[in-house]
N, C-alpha and C positions, 0 to 999 in steps of 0.2 A: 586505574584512571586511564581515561584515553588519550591516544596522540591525538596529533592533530589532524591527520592521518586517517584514522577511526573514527572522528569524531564528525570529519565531513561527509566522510562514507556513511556515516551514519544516520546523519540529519537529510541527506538523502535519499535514504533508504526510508527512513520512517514518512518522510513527507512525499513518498510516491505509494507506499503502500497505502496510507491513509487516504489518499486521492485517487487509487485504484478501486479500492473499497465500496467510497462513495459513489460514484462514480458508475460502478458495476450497477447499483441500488436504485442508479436513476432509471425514468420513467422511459420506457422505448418508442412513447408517442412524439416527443418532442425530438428535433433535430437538436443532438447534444453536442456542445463546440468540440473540438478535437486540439489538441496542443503540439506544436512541434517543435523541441527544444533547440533555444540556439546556443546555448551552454550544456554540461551535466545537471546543474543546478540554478541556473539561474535564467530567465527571459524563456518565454517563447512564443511564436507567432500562432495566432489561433484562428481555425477555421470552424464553417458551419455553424454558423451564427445568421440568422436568416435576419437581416436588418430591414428591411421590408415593411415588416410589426412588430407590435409590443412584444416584449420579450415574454416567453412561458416562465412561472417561479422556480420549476424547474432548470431553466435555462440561466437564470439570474443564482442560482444555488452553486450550479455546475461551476458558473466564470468565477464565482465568490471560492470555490478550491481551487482552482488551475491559481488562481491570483495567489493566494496562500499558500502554495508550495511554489509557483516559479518569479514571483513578486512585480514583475514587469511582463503584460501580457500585448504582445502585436495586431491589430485587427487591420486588414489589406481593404484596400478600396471599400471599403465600408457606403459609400452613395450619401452618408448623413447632411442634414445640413445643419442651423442653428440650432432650428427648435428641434429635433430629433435627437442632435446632439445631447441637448439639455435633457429629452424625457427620458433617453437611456440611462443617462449619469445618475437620474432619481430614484433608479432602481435600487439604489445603493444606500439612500440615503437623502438628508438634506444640503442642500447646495449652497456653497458659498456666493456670499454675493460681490463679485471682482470686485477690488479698489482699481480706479484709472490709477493714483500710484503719481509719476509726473507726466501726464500725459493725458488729454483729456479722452473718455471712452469713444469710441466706434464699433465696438460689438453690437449685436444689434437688441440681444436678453440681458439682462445685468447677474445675471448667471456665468456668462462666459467672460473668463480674463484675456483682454488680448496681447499674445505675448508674441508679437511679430516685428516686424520694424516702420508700420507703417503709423503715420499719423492719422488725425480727425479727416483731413482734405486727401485722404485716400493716397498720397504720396510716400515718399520713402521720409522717414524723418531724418531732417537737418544734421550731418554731424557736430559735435561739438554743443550741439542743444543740451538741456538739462536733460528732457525725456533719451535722448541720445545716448548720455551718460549712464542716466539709468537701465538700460537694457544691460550692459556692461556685466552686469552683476549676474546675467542669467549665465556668462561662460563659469563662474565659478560653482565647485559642486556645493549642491544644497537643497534642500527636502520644504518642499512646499507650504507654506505658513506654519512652519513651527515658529514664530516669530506673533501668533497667534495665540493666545493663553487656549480658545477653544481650538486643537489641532486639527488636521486634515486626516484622511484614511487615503480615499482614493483621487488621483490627478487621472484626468485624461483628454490628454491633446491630440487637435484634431488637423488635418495638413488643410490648407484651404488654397494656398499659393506656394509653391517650393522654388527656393534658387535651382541651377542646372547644377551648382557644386555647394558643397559646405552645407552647412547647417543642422548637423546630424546630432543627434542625441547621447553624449555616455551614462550610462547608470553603474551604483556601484553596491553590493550585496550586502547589507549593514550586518546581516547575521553572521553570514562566511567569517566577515570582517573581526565580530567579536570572538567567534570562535578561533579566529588567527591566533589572538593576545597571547602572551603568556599567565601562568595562574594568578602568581601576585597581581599582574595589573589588572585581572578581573578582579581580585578580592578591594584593590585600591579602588575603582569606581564606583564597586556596585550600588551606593548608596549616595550617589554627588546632583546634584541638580546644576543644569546652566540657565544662563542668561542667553534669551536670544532676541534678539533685535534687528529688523529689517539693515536701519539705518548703521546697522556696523559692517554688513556686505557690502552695501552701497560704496560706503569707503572705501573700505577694500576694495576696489573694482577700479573706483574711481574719486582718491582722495582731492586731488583737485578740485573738486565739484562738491564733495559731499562731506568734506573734512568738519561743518559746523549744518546740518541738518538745520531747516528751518521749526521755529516755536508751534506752527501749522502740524508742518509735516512729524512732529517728535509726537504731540495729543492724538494726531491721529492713527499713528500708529506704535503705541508704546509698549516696552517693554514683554517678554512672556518669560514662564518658567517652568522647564520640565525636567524628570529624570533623566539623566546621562544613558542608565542603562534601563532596557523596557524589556516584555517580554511581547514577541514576536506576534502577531495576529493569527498563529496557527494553535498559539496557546502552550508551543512542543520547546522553544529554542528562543535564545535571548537576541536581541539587538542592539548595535549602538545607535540614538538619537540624535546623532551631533552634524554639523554641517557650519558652511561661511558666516548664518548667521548668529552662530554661538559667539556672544564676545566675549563673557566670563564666566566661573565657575563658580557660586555659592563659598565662601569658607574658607577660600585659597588668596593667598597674595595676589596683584597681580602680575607677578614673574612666573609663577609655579601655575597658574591659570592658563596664561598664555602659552607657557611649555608644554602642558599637557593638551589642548585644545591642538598644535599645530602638530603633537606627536602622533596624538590619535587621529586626525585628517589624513598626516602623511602614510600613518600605515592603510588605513581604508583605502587610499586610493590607489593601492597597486595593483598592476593589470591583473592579476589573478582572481582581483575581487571584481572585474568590469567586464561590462557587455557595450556593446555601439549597437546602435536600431541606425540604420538605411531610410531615411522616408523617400520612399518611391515616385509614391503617387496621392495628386490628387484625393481626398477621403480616407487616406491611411489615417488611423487611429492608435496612440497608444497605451493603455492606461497601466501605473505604475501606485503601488500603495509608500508612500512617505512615511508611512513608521519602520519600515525596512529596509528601504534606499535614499540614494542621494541620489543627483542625476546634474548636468550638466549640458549647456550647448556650444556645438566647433562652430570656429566662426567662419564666418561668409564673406561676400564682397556686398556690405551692408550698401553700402554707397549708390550700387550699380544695379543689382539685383533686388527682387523681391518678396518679403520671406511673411506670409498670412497664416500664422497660427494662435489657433485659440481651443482656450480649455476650461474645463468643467473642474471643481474641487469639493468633495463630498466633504461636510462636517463626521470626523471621527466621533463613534457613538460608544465606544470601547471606556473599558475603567480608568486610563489617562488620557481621555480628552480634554478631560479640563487641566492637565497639567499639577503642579504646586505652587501652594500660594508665594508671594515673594514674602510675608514676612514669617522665614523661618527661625526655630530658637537652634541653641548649640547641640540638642539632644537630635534633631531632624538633619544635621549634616554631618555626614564623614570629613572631618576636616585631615585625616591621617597621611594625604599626600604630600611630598614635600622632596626639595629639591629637583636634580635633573629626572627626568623620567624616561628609558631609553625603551623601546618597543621594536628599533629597526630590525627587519630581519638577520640572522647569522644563518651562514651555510650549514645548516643540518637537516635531518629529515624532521623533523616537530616544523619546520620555517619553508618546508619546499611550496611550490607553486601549487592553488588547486588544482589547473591542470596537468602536472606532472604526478599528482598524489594521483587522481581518478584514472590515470591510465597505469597504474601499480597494481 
């Protein structure tokens, strides 16, 4: 059996050979993007991407591996604007159509969500407003409309206005992540589905505000349900699904739901499974696939500064996009979890850092 040790060594060794391969295979007419890692395994910032025109299938092939082995891909001043924005994102797929959410749209395609802090009258929104509130939720980590029975693949945001500080992006390796665990707690989830709900981040974020969701806001965005544990869109290696807006577990109390939901958060979020992306400039672009990350934003001086970003969310076309149903019987849920669940790291080598493992 492998450590854990082996077993990251391992999962990136198979997902650079497999993208080396491919890779090698492509066509030498097209300018093929190049990747430059900003981890051993995870993000990288990608060049030679000619944004100019429509992408070659080739080229759309190429970004579909780099994305599959470093999950979180960087594109630098990119020149895009709305609708360019939008026709790149289609490459991928069909495109979600934003909800404004509490905030009425000012995007200008109903493709793009706008996740900035600016209101309808082009201003900075009011602190303390509802829509105010609700940005709140974007600092906590969490994976793109899973909160959607139809889930997401790919997110990609685009810089349109940047503060001079703050407001930078973490992401965090859901696969690293699972392969962290120990074996029991893979065998205890493998089979769990959650609850996930917009309006239970929301709270979280900002229970003052959102501690009783309005009858509006509960129909239009209700309820979703998916596996806990997925397999990876490389097809090679598992991931965990979960994020802020998990609120329950399928078949569990809700003490032992709630213990293992915040057990499993806190181990995913340690620095050895995270990257931070820099938005530089102007047309920086990043796109990240939500079945394998979470992600997160630092905050800013909302107040004072102003922060224009917006993004594109391709409908996942994958064998869990549509999730499971909510009404499951007792033979479709592992209910075998129970009591305290301890996952935190102990000082050993099976627990060290990714980056202290990769440089062994």
């Amino acid at each position: 059996m492998f450590s854990l040790r082996q077993s990251l060594r391992h999962f990136c060794h198979i997902n650079s050979s497999t993208h080396q391969t491919k890779r090698h295979l492509a066509s030498a007419a097209a300018r093929i993007p190049r990747a430059k890692p900003i981890s051993p395994c995870f993000g990288a910032e990608v060049d030679g991407v000619d944004w100019s025109r429509p992408l070659a299938p080739e080229v759309v092939r190429e970004i579909i591996q780099l994305q599959n082995r470093w999950g979180v891909l960087v594109f630098r001043q990119t020149g895009l604007d709305d609708a360019s924005h939008v026709a790149y994102s289609k490459n991928f797929g069909a495109l979600e159509t934003a909800h404004a959410m509490n905030k009425p749209r000012r995007a200008s395609l109903p493709q793009l969500y706008d996740a900035g802090n600016l209101g309808p009258d082009d201003r900075i929104i009011p602190q303390f407003s509802r829509a105010w509130w609700h940005t709140k939720g974007n600092g906590l980590w969490h994976t793109d409309s899973s909160f959607h029975q139809h889930r997401s693949s790919y997110s990609a945001l685009r810089a349109v206005e940047l503060p001079p500080a703050g407001g930078q992006t973490k992401y965090a390796d859901m696969r690293a992540a699972y392969l962290g665990l120990p074996d029991d707690i893979k065998g205890r989830i493998e089979n769990l589905v959650m609850e996930h709900w917009i309006w239970h981040s929301r709270k979280l974020a900002a229970p003052q505000e959102f501690d009783k969701p309005t009858d509006e806001e509960k129909a239009t965005l209700p309820p979703a349900y998916h596996k806990l544990v997925q397999v990876a869109p490389d097809g090679m290696n598992k991931t965990l699904y979960i994020a802020s807006h998990a609120r329950r577990i399928i078949g569990l109390t809700d003490r032992e739901s709630t213990s293992l939901i915040k057990a499993l958060l806190d181990h995913a979020q340690q620095p050895q499974y995270q990257i931070t992306v820099k938005w530089k400039n102007v047309g920086d672009l990043v796109q990240w696939d939500n079945r394998c990350t979470m992600h997160r934003a630092t905050a800013f001086q909302d107040q004072k500064n102003r922060r224009d970003m917006r993004r594109t969310t391709t409908h996942d076309h994958g064998p869990a996009a549509f999730g499971v149903k909510n009404q499951l019987s007792a033979d479709d849920i592992d209910i075998r979890v129970g009591g305290k669940i301890d996952i935190s790291a102990s000082p050993t080598p099976e627990t060290q850092t990714q980056e202290q493992i990769l440089r062994m």
